[in-house]
VEXVO-285463 format. One record per residue: residue number from 1; residue in one letter; x, y, z of N, C-alpha, C in turn. Coordinates in steps of 0.1 Angstrom, whole numbers. Layout:
N
(NUM "a" (X Y Z) (X Y Z) (X Y Z))
...
//
This chain:
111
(1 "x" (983 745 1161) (991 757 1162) (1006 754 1160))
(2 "x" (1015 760 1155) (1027 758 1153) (1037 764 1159))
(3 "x" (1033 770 1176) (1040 777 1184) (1043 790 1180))
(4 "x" (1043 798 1170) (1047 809 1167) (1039 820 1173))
(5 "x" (1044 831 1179) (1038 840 1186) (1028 846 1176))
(6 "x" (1017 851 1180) (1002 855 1174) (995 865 1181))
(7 "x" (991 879 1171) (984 888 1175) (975 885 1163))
(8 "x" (958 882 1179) (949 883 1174) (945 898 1177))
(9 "x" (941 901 1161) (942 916 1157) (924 916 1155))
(10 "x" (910 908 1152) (902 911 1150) (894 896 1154))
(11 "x" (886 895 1161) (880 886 1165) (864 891 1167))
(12 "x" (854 893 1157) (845 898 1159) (831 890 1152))
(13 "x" (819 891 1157) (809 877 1156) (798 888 1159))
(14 "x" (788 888 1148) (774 894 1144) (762 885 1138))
(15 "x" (755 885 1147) (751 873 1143) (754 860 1138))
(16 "x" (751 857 1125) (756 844 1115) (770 850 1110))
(17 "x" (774 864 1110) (786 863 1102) (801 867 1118))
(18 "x" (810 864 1112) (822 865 1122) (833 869 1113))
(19 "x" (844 876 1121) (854 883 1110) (870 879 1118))
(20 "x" (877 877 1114) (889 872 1120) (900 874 1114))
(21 "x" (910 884 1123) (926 888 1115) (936 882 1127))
(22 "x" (945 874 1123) (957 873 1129) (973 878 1120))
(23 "x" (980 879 1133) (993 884 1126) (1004 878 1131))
(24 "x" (1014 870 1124) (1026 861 1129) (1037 864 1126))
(25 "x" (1050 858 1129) (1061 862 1124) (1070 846 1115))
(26 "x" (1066 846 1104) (1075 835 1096) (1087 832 1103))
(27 "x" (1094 820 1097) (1101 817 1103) (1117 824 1097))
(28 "x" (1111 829 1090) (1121 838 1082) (1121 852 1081))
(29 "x" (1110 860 1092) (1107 868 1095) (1097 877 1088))
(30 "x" (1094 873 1078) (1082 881 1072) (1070 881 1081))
(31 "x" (1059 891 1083) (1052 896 1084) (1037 890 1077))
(32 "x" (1033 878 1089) (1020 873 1077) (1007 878 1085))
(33 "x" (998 884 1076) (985 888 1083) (977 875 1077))
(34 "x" (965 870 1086) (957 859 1077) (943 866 1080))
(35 "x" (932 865 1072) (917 869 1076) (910 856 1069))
(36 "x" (897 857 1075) (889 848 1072) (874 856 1080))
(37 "x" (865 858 1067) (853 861 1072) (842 854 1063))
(38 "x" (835 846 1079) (821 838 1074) (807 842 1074))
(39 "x" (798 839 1066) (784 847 1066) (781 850 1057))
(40 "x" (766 855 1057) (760 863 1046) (770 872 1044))
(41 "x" (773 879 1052) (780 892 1049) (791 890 1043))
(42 "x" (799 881 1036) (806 876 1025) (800 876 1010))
(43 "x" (781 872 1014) (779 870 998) (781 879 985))
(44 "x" (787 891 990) (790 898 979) (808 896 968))
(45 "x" (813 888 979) (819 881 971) (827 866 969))
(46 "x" (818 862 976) (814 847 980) (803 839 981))
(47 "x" (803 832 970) (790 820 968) (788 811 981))
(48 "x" (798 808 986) (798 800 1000) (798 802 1014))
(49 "x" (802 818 1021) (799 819 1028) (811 823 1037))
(50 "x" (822 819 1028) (836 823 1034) (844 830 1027))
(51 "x" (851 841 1033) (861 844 1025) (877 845 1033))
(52 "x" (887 842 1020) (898 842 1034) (907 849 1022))
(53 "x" (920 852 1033) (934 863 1029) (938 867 1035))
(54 "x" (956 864 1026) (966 863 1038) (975 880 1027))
(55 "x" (980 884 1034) (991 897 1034) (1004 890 1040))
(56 "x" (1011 895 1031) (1032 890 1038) (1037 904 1031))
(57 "x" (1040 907 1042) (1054 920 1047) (1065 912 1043))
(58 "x" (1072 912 1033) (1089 907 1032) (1095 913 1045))
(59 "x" (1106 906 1056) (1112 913 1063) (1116 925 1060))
(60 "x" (1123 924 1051) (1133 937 1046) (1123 950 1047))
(61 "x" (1110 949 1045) (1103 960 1043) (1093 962 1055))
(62 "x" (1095 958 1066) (1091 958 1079) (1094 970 1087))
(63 "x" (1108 972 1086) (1109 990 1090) (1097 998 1085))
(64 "x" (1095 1004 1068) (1091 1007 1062) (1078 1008 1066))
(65 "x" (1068 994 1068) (1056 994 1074) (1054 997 1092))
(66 "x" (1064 1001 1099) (1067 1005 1111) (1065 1021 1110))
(67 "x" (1070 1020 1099) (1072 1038 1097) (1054 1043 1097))
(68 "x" (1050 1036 1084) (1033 1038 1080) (1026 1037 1091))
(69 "x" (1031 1031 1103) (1024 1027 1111) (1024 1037 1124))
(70 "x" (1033 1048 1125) (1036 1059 1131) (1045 1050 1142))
(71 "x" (1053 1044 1140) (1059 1036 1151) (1074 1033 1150))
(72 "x" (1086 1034 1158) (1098 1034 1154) (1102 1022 1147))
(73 "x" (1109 1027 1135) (1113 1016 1125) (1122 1003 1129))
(74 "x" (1126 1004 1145) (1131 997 1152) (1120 983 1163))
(75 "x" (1109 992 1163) (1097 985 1170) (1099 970 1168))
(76 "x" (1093 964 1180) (1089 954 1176) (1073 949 1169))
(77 "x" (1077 943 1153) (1066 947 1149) (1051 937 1156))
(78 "x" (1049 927 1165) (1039 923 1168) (1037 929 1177))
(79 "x" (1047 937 1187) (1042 941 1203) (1035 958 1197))
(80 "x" (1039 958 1185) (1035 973 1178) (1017 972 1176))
(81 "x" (1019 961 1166) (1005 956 1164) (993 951 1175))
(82 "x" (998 942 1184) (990 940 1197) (989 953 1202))
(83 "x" (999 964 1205) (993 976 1214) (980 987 1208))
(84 "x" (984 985 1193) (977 995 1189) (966 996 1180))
(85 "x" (970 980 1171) (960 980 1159) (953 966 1157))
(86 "x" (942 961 1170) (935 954 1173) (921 962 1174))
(87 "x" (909 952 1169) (900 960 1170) (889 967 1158))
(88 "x" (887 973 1163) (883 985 1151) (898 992 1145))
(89 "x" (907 991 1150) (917 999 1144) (919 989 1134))
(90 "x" (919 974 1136) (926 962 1125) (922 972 1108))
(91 "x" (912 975 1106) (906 982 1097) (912 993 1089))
(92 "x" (920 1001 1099) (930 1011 1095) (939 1003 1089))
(93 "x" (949 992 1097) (956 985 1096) (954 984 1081))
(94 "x" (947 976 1075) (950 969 1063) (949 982 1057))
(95 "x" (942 994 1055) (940 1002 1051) (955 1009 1043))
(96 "x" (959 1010 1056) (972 1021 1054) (983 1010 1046))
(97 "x" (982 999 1050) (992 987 1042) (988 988 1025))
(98 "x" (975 987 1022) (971 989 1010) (980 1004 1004))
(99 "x" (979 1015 1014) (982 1024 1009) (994 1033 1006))
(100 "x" (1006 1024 1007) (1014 1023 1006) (1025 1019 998))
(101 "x" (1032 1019 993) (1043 1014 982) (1052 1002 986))
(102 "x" (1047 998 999) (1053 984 1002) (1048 975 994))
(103 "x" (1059 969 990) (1059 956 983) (1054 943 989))
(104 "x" (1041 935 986) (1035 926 998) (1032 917 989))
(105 "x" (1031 905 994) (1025 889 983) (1009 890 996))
(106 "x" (996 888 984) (984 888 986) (980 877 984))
(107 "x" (970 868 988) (964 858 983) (949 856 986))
(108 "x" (941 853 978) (927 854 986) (918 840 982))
(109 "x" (909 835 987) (901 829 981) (886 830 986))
(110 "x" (877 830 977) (863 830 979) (856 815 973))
(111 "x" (844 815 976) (836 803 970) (836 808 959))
//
């Protein structure tokens, strides 16, 4: 761990498969979400059994995703995220990020 404060936003285990979202703050302030989900329940787009991906919020556009997120553009954005979008909500979460005009660096990898 690299000391940086961490909202675990999805920590969920079904049988053989498990699903996991955390959310940090760079050291430069960007906004990183990471996932990683193991199991059958990947094989649809994974030969191996894992899939992982990360989401970055540029700071600058942090307000902006505070706004999407029905929460003052001043919030703090992990105490925003631990209060409200852990869970089944993590779901919305990426949802509404997708759906949005914010500008975000994606990365993913599968087997």
């Amino acid at each position: 761990m690299d000391g940086r404060p961490r909202v675990l936003l999805r920590d969920e285990h079904d049988g053989e498969n498990s699903r996991l979202l955390t959310a940090c703050l760079e050291e430069n302030g960007d906004l990183r979400l990471s996932g990683q989900d193991l199991g059958s329940g990947t094989r649809v787009i994974s030969s191996d059994g894992e899939y992982e991906w990360e989401t970055v919020v540029p700071t600058a556009h942090i307000p902006a995703l505070l706004r999407a997120l029905d929460a003052p553009a001043d919030a703090d954005i992990l105490d925003e995220l631990a209060a409200r979008w852990t869970g089944p909500a993590s779901y919305d979460l990426e949802r509404r990020i997708r759906s949005t005009d914010i500008p975000v660096r994606f990365w993913s990898r599968s087997g």
